[in-house]
PDB file as gemmi writes it, atoms N, CA and C in Angstrom:
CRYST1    1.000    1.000    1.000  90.00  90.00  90.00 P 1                      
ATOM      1  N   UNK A   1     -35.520 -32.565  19.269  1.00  0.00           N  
ATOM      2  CA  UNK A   1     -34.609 -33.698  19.175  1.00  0.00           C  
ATOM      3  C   UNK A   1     -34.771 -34.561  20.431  1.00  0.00           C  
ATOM      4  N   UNK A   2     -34.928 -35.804  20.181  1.00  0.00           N  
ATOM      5  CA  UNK A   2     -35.079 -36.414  21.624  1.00  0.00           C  
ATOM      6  C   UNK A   2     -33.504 -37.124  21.980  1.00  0.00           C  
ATOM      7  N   UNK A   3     -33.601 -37.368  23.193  1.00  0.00           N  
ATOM      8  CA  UNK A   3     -32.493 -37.836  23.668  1.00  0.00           C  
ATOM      9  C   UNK A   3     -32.254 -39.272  23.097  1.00  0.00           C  
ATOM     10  N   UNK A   4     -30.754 -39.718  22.988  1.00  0.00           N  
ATOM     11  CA  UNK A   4     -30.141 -40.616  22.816  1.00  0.00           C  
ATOM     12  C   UNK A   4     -30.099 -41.848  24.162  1.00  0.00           C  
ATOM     13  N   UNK A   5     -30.461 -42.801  23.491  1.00  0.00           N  
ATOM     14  CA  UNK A   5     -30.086 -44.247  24.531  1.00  0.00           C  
ATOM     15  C   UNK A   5     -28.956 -45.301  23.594  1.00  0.00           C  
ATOM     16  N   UNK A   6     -28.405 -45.731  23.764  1.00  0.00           N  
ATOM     17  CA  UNK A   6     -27.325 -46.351  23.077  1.00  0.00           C  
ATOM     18  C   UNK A   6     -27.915 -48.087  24.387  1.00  0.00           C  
ATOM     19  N   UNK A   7     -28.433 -48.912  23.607  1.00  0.00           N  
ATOM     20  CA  UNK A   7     -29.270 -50.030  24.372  1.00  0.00           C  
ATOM     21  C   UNK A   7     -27.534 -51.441  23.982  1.00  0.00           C  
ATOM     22  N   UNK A   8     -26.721 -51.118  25.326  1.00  0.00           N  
ATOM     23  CA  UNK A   8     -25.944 -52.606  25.024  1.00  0.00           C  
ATOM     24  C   UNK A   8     -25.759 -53.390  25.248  1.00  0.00           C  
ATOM     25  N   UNK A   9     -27.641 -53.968  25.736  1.00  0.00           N  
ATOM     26  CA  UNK A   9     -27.848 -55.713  26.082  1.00  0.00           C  
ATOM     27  C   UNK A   9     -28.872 -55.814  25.809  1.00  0.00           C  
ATOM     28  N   UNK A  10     -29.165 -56.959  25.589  1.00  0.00           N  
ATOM     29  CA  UNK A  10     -30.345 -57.887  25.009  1.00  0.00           C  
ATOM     30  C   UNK A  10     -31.416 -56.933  26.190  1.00  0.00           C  
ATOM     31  N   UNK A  11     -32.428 -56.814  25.478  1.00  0.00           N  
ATOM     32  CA  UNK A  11     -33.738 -56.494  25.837  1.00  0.00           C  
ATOM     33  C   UNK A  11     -34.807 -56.955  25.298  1.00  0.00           C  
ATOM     34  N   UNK A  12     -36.262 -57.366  25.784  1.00  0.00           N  
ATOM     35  CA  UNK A  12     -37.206 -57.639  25.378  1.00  0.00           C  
ATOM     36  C   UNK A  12     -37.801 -56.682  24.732  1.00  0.00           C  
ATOM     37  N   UNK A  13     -38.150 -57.328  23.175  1.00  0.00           N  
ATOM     38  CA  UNK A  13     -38.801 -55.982  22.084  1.00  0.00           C  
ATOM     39  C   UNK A  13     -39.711 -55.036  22.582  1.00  0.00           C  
ATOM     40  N   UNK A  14     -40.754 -55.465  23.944  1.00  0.00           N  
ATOM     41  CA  UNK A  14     -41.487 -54.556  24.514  1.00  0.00           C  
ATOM     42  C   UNK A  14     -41.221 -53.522  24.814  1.00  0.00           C  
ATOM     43  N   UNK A  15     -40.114 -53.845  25.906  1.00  0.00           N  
ATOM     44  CA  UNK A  15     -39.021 -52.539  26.196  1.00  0.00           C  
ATOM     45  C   UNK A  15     -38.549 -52.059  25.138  1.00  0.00           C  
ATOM     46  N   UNK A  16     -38.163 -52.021  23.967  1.00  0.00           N  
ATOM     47  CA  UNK A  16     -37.349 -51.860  22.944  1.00  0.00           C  
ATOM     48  C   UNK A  16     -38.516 -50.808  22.382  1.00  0.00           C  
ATOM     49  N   UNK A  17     -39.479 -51.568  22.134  1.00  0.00           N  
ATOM     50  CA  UNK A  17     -40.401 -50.601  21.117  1.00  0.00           C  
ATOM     51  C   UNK A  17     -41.006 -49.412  22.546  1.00  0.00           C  
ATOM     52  N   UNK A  18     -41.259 -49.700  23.795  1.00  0.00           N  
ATOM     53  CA  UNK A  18     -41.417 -48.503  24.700  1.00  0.00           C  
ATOM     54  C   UNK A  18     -40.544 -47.078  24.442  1.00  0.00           C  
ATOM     55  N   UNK A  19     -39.258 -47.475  25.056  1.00  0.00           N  
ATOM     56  CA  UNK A  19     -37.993 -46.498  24.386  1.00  0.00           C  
ATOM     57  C   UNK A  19     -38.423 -45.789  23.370  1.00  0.00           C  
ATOM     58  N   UNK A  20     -38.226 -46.607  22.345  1.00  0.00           N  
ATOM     59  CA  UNK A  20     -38.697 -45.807  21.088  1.00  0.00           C  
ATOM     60  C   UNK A  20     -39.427 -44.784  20.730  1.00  0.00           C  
ATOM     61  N   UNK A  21     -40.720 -44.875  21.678  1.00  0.00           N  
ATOM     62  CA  UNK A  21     -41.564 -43.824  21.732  1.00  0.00           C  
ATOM     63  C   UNK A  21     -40.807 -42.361  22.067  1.00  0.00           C  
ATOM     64  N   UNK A  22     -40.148 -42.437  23.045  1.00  0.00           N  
ATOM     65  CA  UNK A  22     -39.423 -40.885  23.480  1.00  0.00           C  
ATOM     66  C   UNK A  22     -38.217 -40.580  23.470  1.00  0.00           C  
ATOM     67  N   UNK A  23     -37.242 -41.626  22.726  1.00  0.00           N  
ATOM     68  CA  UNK A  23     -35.837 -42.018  22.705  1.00  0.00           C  
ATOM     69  C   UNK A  23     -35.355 -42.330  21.260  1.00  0.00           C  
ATOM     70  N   UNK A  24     -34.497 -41.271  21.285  1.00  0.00           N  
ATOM     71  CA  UNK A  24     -33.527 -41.940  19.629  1.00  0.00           C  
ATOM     72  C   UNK A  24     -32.737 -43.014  20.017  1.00  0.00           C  
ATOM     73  N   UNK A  25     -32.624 -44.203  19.558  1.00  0.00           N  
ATOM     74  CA  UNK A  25     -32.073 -45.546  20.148  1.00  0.00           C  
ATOM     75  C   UNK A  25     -30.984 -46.053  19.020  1.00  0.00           C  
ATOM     76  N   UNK A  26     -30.214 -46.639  19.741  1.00  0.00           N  
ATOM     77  CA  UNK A  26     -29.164 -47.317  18.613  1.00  0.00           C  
ATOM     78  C   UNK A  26     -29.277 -48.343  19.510  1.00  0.00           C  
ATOM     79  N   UNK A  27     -29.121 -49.749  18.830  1.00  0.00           N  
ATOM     80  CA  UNK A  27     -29.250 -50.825  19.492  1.00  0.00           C  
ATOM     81  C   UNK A  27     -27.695 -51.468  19.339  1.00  0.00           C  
ATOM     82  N   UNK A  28     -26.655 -52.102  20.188  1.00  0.00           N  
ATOM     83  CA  UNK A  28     -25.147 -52.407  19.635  1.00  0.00           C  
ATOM     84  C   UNK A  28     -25.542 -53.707  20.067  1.00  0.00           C  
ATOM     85  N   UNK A  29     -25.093 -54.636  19.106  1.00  0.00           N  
ATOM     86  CA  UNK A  29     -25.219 -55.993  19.144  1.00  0.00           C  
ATOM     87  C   UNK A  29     -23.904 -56.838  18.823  1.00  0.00           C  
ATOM     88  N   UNK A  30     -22.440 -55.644  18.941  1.00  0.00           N  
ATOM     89  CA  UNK A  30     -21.351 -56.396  19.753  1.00  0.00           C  
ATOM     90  C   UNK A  30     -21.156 -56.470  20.608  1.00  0.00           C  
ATOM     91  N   UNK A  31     -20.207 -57.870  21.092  1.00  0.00           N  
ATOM     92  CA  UNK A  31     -19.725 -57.395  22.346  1.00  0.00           C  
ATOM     93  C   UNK A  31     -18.413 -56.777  22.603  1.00  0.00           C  
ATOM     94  N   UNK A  32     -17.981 -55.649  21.860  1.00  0.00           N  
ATOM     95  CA  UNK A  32     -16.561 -55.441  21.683  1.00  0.00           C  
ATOM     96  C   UNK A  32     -16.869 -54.263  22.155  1.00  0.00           C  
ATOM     97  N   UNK A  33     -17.055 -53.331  23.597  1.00  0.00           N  
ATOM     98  CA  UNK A  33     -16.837 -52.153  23.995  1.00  0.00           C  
ATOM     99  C   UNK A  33     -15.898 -50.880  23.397  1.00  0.00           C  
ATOM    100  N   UNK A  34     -14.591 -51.465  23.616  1.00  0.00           N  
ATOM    101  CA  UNK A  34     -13.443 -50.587  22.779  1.00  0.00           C  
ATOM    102  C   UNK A  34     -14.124 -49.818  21.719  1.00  0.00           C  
ATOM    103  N   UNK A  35     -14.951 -50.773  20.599  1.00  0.00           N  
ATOM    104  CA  UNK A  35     -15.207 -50.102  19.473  1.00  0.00           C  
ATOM    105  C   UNK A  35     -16.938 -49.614  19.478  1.00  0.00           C  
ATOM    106  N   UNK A  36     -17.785 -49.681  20.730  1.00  0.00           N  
ATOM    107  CA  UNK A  36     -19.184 -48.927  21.027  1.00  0.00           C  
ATOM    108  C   UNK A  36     -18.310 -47.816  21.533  1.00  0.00           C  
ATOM    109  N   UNK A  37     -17.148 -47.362  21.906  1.00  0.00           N  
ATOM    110  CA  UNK A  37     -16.707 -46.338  22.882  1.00  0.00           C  
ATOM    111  C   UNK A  37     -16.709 -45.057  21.552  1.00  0.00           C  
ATOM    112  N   UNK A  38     -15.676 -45.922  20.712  1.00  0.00           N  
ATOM    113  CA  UNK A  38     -15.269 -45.158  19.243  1.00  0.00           C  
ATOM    114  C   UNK A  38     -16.736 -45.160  18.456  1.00  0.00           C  
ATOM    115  N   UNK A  39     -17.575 -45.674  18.222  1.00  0.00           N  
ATOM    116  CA  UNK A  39     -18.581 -45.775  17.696  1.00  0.00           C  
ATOM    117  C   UNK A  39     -19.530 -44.386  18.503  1.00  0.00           C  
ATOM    118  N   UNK A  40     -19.631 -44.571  19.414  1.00  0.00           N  
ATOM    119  CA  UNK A  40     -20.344 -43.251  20.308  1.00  0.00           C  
ATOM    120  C   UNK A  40     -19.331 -41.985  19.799  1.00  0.00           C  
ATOM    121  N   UNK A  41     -18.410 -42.053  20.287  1.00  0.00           N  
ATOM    122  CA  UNK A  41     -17.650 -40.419  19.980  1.00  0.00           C  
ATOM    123  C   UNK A  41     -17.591 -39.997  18.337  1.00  0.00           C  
ATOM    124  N   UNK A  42     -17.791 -41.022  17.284  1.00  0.00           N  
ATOM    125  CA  UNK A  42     -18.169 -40.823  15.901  1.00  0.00           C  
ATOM    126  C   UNK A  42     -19.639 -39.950  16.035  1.00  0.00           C  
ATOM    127  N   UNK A  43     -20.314 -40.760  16.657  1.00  0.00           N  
ATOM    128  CA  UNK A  43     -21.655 -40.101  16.403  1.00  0.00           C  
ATOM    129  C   UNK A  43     -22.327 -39.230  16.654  1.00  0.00           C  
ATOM    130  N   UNK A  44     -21.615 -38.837  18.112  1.00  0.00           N  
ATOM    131  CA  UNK A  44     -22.152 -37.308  18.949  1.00  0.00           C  
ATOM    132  C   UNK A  44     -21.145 -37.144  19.896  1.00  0.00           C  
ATOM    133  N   UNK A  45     -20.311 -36.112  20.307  1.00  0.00           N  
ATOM    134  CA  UNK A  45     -19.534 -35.566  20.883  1.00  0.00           C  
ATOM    135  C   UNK A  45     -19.961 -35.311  21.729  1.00  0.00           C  
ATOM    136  N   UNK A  46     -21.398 -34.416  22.214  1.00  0.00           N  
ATOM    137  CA  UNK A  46     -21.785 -34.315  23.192  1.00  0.00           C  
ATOM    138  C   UNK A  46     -22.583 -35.261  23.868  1.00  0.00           C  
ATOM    139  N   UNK A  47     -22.487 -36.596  25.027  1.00  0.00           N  
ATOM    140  CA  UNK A  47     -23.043 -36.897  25.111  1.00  0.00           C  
ATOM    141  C   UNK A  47     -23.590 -36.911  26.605  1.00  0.00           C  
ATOM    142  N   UNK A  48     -23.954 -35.697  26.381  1.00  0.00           N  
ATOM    143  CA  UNK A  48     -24.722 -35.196  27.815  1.00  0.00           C  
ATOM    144  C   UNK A  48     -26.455 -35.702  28.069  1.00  0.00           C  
ATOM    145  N   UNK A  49     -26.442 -35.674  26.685  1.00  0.00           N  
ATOM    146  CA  UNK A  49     -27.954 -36.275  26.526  1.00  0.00           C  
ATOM    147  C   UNK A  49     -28.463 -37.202  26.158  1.00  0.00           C  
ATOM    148  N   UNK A  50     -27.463 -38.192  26.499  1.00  0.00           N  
ATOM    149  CA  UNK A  50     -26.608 -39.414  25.837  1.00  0.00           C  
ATOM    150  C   UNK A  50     -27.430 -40.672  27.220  1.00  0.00           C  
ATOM    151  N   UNK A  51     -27.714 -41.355  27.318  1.00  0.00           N  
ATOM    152  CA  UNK A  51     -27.716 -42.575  28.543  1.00  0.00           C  
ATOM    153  C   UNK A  51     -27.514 -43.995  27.637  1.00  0.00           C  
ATOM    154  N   UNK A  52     -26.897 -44.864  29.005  1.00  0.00           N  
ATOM    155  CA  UNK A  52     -26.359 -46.234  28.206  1.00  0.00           C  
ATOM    156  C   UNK A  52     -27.204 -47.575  29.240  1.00  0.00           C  
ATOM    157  N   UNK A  53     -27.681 -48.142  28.419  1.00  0.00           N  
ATOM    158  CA  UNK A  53     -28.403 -49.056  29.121  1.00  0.00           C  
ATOM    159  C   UNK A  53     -28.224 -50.306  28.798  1.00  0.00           C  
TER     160      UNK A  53                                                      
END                                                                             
């Protein structure tokens, strides 16, 4: 299982498709935090292996 990146700003697709290679990625394209917070704890509880960029 590879680790999680949760990507919540604009990035250039280069970078985007790099990640990809070694990273399970969710890309959030609101800007409403409150609900990426609830959106993360839906999806994995543990997020130790979790990084936010």
């Amino acid at each position: 299982m590879k680790p999680k990146i949760y990507i919540t700003r604009s990035m250039p697709n280069e970078v985007v498709l790099l990640l990809q290679e070694n990273f399970q990625l969710t890309i959030w394209e609101e800007e409403d935090f409150g609900i990426l917070e609830q959106a993360i704890e839906n999806d994995d509880r543990d997020t130790s292996n979790t990084a936010f960029l």
